[in-house]
TORLUM-413039 format. One record per atom (N, C-alpha, C, O, CB): residue number from 1; residue in one letter; chain; x, y, z. Coordinates in nm, 2 decimals, always signed. Atoms other than C-alpha are relative to their C-alpha. Glycine has a CB too. Layout:
REM TORLUM-413039
(site NUM; "A"; "A"; (X; Y; Z)),
...
END
This chain:
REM TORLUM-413039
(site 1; "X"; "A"; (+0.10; +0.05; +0.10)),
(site 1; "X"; "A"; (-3.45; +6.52; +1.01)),
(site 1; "X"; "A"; (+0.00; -0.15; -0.01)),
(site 1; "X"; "A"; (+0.10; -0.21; -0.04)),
(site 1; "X"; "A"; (+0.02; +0.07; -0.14)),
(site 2; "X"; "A"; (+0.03; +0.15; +0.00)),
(site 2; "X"; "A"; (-3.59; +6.17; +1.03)),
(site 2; "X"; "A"; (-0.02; -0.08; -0.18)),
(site 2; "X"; "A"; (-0.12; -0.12; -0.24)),
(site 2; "X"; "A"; (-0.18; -0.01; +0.11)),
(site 3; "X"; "A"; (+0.03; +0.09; +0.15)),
(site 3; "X"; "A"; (-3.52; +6.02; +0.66)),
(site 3; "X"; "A"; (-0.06; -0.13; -0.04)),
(site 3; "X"; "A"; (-0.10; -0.16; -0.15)),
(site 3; "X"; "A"; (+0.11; -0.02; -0.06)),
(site 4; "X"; "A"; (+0.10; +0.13; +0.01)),
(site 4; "X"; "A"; (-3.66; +5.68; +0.72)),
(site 4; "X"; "A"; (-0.16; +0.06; -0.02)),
(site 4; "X"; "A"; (-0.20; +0.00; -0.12)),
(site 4; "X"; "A"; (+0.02; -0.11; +0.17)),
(site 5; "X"; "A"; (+0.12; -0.07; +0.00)),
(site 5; "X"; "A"; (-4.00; +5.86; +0.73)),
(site 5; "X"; "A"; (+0.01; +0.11; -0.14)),
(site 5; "X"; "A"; (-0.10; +0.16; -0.18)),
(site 5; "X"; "A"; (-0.01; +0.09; +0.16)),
(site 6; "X"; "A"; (+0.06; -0.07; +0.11)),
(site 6; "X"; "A"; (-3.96; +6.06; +0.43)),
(site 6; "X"; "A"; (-0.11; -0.08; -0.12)),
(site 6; "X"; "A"; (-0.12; -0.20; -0.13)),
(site 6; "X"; "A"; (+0.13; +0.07; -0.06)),
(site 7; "X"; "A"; (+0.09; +0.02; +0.07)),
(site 7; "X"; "A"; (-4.21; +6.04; +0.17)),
(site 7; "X"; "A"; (+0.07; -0.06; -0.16)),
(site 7; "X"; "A"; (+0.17; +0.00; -0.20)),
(site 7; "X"; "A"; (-0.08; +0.13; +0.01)),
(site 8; "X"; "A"; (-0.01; +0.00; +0.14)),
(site 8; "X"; "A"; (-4.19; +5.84; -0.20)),
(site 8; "X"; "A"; (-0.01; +0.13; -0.10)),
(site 8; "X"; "A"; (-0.07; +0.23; -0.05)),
(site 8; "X"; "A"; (-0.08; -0.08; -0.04)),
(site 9; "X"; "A"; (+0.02; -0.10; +0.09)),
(site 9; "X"; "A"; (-4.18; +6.07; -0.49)),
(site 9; "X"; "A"; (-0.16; -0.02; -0.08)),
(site 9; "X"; "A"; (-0.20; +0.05; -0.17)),
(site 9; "X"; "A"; (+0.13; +0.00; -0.09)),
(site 10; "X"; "A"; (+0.10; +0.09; +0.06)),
(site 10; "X"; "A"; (-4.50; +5.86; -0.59)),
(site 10; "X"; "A"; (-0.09; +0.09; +0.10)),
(site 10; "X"; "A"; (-0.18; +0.16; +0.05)),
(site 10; "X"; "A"; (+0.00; -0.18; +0.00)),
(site 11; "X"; "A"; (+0.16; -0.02; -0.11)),
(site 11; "X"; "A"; (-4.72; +5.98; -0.26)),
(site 11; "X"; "A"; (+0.04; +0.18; -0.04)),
(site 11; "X"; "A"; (-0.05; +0.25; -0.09)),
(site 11; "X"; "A"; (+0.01; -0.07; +0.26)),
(site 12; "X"; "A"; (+0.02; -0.15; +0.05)),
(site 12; "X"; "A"; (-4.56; +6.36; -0.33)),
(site 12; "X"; "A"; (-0.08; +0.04; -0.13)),
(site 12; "X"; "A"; (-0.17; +0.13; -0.12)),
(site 12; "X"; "A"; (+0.13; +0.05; -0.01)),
(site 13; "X"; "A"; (+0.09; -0.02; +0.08)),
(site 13; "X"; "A"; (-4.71; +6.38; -0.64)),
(site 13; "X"; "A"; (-0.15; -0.02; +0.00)),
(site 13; "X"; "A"; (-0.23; +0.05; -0.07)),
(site 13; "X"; "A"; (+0.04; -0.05; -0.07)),
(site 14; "X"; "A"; (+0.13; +0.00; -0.08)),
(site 14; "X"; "A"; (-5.03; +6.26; -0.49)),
(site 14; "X"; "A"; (-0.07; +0.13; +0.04)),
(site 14; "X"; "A"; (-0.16; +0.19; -0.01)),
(site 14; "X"; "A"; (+0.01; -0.06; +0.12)),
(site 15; "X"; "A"; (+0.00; -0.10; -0.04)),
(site 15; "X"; "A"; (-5.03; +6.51; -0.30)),
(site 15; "X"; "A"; (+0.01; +0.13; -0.04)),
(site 15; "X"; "A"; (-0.04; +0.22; +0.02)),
(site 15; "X"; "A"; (+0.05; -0.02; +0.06)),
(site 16; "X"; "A"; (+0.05; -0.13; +0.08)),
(site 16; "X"; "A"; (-5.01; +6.77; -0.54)),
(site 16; "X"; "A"; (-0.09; +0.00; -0.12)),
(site 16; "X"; "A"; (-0.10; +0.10; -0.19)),
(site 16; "X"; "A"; (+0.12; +0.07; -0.06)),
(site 17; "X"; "A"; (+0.11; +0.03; +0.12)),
(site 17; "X"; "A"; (-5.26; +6.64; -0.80)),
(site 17; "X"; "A"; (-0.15; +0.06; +0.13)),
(site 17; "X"; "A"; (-0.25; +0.12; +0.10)),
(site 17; "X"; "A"; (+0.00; -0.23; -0.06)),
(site 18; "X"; "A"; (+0.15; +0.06; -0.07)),
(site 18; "X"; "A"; (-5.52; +6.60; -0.50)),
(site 18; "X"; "A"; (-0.03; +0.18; +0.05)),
(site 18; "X"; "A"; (+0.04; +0.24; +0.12)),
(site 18; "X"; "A"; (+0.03; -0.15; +0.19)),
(site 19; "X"; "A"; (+0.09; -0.13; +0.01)),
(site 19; "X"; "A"; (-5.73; +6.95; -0.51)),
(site 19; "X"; "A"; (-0.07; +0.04; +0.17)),
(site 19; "X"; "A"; (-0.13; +0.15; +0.20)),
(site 19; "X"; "A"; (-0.13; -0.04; -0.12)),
(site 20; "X"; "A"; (-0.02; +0.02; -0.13)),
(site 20; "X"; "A"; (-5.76; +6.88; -0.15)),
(site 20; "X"; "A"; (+0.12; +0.11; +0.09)),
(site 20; "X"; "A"; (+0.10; +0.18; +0.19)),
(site 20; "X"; "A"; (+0.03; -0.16; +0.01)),
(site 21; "X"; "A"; (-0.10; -0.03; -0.05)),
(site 21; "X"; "A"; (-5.46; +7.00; -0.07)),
(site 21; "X"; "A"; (+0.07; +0.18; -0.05)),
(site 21; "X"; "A"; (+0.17; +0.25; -0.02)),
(site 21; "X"; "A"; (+0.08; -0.12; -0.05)),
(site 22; "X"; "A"; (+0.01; -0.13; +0.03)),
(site 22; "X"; "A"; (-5.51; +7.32; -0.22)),
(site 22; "X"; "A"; (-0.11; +0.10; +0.00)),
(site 22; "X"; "A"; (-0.21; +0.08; -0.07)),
(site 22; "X"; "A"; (+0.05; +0.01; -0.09)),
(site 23; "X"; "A"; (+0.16; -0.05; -0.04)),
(site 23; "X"; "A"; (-5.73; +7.62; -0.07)),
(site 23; "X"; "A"; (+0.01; +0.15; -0.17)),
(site 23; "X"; "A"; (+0.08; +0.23; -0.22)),
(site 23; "X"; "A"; (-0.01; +0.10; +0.24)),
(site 24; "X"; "A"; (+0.06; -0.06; +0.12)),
(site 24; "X"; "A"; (-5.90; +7.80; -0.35)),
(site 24; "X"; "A"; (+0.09; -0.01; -0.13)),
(site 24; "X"; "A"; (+0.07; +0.07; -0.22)),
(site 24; "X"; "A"; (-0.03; +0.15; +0.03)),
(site 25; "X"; "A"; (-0.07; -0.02; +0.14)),
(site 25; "X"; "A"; (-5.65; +7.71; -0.63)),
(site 25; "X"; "A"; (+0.13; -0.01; +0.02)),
(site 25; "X"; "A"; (+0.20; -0.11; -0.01)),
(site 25; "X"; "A"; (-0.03; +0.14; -0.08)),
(site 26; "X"; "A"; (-0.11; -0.09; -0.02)),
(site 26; "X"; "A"; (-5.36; +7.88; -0.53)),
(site 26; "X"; "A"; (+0.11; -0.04; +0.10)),
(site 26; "X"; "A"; (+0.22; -0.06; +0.06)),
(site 26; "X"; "A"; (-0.06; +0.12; +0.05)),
(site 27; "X"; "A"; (-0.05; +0.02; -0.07)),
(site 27; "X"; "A"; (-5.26; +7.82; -0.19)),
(site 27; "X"; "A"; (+0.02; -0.14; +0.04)),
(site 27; "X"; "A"; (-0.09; -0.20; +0.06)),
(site 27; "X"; "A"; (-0.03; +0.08; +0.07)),
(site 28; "X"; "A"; (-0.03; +0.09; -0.03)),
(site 28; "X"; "A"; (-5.08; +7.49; -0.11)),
(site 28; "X"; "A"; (+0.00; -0.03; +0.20)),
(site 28; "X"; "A"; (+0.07; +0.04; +0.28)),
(site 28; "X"; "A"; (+0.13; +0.00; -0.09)),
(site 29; "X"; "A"; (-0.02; -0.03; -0.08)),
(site 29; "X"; "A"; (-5.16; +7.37; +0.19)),
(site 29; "X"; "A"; (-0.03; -0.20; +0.04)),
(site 29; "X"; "A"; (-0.14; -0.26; +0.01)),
(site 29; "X"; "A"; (-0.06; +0.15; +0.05)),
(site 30; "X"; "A"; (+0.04; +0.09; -0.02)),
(site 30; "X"; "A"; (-5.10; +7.03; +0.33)),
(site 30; "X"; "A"; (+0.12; -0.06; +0.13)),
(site 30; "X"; "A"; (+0.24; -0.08; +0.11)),
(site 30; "X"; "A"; (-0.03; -0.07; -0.14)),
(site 31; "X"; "A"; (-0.08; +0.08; -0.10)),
(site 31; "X"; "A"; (-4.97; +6.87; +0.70)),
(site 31; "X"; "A"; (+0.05; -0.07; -0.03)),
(site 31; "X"; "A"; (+0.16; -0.04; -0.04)),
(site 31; "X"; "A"; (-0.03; -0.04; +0.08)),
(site 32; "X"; "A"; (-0.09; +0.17; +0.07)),
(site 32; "X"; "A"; (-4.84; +6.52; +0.56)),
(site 32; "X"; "A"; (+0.10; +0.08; -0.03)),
(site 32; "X"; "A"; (+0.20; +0.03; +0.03)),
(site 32; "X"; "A"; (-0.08; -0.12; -0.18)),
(site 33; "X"; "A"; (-0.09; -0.03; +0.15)),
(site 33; "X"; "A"; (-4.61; +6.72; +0.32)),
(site 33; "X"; "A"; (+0.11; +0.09; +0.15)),
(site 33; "X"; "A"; (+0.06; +0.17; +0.23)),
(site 33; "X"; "A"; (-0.10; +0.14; -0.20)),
(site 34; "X"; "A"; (-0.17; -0.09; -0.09)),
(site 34; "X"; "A"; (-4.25; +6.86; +0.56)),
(site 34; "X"; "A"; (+0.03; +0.07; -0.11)),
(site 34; "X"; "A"; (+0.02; +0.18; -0.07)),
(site 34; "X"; "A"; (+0.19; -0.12; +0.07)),
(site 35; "X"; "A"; (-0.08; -0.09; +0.09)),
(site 35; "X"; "A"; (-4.13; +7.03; +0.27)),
(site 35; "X"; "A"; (-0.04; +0.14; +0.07)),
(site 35; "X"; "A"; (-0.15; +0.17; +0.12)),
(site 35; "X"; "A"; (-0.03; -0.01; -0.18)),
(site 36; "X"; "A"; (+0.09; -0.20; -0.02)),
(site 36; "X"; "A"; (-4.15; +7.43; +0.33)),
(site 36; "X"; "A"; (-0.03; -0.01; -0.15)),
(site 36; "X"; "A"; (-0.15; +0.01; -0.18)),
(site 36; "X"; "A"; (+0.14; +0.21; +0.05)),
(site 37; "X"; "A"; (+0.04; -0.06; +0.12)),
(site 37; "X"; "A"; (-4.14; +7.46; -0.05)),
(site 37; "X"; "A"; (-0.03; -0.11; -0.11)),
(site 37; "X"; "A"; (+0.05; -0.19; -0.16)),
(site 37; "X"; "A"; (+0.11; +0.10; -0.04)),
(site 38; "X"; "A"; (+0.03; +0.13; +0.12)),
(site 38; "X"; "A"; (-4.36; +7.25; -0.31)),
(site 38; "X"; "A"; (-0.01; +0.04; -0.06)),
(site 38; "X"; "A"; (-0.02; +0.17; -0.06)),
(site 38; "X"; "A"; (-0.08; -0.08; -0.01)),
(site 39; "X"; "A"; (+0.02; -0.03; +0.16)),
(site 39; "X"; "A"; (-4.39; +7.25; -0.67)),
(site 39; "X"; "A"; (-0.14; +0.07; -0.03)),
(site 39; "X"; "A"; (-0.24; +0.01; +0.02)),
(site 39; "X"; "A"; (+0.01; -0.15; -0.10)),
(site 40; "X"; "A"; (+0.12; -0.03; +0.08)),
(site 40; "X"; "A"; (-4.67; +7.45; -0.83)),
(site 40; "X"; "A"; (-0.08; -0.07; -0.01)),
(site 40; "X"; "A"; (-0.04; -0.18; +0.03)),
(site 40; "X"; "A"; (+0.01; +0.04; -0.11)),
(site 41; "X"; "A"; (+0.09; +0.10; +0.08)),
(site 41; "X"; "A"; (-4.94; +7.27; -0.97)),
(site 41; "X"; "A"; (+0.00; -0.01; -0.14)),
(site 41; "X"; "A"; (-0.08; -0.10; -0.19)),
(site 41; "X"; "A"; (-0.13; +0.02; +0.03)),
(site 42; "X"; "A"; (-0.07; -0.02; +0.11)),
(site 42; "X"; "A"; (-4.80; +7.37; -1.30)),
(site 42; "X"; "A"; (+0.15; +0.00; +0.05)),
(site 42; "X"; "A"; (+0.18; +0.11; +0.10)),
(site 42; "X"; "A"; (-0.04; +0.12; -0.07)),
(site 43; "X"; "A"; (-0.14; +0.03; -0.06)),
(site 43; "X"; "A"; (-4.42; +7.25; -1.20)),
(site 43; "X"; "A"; (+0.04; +0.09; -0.10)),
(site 43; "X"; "A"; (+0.07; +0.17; -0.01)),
(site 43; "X"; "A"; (+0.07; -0.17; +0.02)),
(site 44; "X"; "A"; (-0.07; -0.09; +0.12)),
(site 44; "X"; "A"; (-4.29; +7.47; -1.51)),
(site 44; "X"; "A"; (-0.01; +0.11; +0.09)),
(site 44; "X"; "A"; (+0.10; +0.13; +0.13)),
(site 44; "X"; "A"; (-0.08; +0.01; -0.18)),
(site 45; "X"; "A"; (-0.01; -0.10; -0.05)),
(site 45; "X"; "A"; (-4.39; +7.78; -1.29)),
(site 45; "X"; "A"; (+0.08; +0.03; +0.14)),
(site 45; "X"; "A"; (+0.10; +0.14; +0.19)),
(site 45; "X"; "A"; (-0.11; +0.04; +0.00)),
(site 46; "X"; "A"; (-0.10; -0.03; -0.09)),
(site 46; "X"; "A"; (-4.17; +7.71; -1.01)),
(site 46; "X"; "A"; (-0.09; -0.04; +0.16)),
(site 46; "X"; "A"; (-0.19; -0.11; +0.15)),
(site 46; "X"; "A"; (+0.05; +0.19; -0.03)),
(site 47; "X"; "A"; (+0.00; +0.03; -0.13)),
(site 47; "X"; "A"; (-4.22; +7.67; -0.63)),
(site 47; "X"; "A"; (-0.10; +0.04; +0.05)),
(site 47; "X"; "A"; (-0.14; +0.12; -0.03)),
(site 47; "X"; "A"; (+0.10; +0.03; +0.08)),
(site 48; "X"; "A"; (+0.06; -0.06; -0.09)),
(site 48; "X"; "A"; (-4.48; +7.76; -0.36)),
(site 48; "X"; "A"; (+0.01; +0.00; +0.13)),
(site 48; "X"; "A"; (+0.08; -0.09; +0.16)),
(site 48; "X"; "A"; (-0.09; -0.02; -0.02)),
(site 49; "X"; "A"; (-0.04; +0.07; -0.11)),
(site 49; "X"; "A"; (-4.49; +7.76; +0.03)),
(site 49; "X"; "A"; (-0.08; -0.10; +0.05)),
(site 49; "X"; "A"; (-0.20; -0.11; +0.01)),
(site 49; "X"; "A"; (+0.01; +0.08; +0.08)),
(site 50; "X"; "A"; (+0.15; +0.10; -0.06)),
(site 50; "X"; "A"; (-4.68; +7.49; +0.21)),
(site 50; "X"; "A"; (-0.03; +0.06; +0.15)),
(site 50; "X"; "A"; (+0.02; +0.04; +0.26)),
(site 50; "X"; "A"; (+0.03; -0.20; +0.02)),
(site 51; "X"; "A"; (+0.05; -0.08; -0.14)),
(site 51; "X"; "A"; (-4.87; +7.70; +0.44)),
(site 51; "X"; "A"; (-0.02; -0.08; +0.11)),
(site 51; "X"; "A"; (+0.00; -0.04; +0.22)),
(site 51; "X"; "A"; (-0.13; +0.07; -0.01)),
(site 52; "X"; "A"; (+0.02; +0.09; -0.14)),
(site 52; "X"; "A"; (-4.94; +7.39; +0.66)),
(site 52; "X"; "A"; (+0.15; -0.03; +0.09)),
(site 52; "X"; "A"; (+0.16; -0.13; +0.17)),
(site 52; "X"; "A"; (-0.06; -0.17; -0.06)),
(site 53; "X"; "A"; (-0.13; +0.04; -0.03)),
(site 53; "X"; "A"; (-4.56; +7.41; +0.75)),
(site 53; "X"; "A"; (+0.04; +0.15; +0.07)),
(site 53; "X"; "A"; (+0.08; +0.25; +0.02)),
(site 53; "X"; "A"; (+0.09; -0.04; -0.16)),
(site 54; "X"; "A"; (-0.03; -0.16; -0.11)),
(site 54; "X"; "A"; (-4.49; +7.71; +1.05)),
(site 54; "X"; "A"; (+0.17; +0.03; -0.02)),
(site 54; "X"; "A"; (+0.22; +0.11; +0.05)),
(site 54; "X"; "A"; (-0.04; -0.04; +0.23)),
(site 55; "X"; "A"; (-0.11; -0.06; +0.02)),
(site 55; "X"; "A"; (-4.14; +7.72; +0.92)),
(site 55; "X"; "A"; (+0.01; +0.06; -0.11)),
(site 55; "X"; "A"; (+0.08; +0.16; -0.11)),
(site 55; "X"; "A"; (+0.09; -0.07; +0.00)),
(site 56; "X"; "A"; (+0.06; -0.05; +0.14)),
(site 56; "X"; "A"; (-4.24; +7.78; +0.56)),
(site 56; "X"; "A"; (-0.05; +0.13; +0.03)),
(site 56; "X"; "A"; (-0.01; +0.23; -0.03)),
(site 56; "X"; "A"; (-0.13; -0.09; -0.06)),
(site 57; "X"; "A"; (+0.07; -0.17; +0.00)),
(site 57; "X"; "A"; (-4.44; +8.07; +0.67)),
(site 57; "X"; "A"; (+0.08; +0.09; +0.06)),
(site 57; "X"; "A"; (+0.09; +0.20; +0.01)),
(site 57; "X"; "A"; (-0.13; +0.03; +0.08)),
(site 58; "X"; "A"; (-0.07; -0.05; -0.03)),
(site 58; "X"; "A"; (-4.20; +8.16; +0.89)),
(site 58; "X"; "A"; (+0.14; +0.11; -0.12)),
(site 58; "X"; "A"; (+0.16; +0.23; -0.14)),
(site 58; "X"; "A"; (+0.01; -0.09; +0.08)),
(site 59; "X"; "A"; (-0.05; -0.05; +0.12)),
(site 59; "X"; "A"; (-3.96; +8.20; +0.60)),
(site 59; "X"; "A"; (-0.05; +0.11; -0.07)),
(site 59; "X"; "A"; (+0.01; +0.22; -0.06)),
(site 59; "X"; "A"; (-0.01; -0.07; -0.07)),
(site 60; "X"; "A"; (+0.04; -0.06; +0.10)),
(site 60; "X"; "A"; (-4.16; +8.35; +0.35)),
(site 60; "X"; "A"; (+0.00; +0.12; +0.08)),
(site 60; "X"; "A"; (+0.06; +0.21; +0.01)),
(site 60; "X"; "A"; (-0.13; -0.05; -0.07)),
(site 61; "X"; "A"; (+0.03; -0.11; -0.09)),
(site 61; "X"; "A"; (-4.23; +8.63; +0.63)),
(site 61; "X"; "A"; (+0.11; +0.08; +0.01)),
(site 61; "X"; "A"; (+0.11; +0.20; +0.00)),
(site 61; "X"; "A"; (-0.05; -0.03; +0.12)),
(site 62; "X"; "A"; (-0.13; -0.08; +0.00)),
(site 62; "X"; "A"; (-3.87; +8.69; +0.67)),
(site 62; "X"; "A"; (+0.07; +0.06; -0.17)),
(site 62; "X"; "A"; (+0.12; +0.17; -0.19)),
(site 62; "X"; "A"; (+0.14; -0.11; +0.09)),
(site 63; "X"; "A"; (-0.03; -0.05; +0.08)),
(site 63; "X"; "A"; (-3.80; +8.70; +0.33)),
(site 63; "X"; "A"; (-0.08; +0.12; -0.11)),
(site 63; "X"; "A"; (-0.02; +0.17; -0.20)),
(site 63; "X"; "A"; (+0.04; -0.10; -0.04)),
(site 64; "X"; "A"; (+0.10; -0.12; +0.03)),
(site 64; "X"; "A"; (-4.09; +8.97; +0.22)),
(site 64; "X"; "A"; (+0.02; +0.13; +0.09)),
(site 64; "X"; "A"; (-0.02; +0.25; +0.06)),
(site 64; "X"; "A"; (-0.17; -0.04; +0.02)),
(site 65; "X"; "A"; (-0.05; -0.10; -0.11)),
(site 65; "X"; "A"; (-3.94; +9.16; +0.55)),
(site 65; "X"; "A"; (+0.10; +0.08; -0.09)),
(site 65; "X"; "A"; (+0.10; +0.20; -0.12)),
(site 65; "X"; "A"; (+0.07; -0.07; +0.13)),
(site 66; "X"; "A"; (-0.13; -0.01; +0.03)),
(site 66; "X"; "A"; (-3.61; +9.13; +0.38)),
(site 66; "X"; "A"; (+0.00; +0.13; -0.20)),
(site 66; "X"; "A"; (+0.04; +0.23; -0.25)),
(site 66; "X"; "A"; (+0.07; -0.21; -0.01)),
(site 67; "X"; "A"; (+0.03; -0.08; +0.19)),
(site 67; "X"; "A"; (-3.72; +9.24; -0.02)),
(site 67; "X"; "A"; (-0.06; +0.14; +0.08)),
(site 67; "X"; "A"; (+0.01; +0.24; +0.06)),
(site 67; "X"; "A"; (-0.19; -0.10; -0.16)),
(site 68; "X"; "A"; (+0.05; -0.14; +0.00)),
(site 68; "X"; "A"; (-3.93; +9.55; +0.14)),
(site 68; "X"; "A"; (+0.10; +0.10; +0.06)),
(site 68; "X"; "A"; (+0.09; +0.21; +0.01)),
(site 68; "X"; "A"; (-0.13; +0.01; +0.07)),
(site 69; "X"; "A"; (-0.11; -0.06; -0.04)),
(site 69; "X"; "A"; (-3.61; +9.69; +0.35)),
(site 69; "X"; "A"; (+0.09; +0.04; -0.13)),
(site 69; "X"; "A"; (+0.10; +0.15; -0.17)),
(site 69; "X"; "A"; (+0.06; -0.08; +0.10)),
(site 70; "X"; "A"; (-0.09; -0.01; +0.08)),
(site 70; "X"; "A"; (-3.37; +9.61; +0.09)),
(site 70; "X"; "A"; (-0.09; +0.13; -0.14)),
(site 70; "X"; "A"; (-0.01; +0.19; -0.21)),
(site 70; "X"; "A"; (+0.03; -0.17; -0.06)),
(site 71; "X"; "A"; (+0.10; -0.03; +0.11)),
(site 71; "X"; "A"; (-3.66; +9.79; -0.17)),
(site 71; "X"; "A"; (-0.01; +0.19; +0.04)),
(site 71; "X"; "A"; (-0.01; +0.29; -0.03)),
(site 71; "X"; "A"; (-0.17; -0.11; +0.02)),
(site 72; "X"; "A"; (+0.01; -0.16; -0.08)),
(site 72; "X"; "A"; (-3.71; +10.11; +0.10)),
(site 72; "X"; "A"; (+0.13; +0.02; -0.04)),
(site 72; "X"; "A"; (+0.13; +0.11; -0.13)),
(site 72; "X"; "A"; (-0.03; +0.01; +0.20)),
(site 73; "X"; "A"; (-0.15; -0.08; -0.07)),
(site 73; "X"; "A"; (-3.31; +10.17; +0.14)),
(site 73; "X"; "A"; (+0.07; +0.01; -0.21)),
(site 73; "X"; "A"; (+0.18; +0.04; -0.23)),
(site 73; "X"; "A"; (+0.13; -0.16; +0.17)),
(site 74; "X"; "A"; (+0.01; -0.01; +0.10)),
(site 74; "X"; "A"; (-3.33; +10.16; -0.24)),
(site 74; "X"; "A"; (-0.01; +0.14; -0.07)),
(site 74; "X"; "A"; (+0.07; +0.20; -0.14)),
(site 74; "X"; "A"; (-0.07; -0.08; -0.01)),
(site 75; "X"; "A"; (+0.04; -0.15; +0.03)),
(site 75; "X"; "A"; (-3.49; +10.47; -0.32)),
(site 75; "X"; "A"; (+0.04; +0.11; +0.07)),
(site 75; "X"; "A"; (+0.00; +0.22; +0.03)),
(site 75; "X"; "A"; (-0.13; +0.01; -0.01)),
END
């Protein structure tokens, strides 16, 4: 990970104000931004993925794999 290149905390917040950066409301989605996981747009509710991020999704995919197994072997 290249830390000279990371972002201020000034342009991230940009970046989550700017309505741009999110499709229909909901989904966070912005290339500039490396994080897999950004703040809400209400930061009090916790995290989201940034779909513009193919590791992010990757993630989220393994971990909805992981809850529905664990969820099947449950019952």
């Amino acid at each position: 990970m290249d830390y000279d290149n990371e972002q201020s905390e000034e342009t991230k917040n940009e970046w989550q104000n700017d309505p741009n950066n999110w499709i229909w409301g909901i989904f966070y989605y912005n290339p500039k931004d490396k994080r897999l996981f950004a703040p809400k747009k209400i930061k009090e509710f916790g995290y989201t993925t940034n779909f513009a991020n193919r590791h992010a999704v990757f993630a989220l995919i393994i971990l909805m794999i992981t809850l529905i197994v664990i969820g099947r072997h449950l019952n």
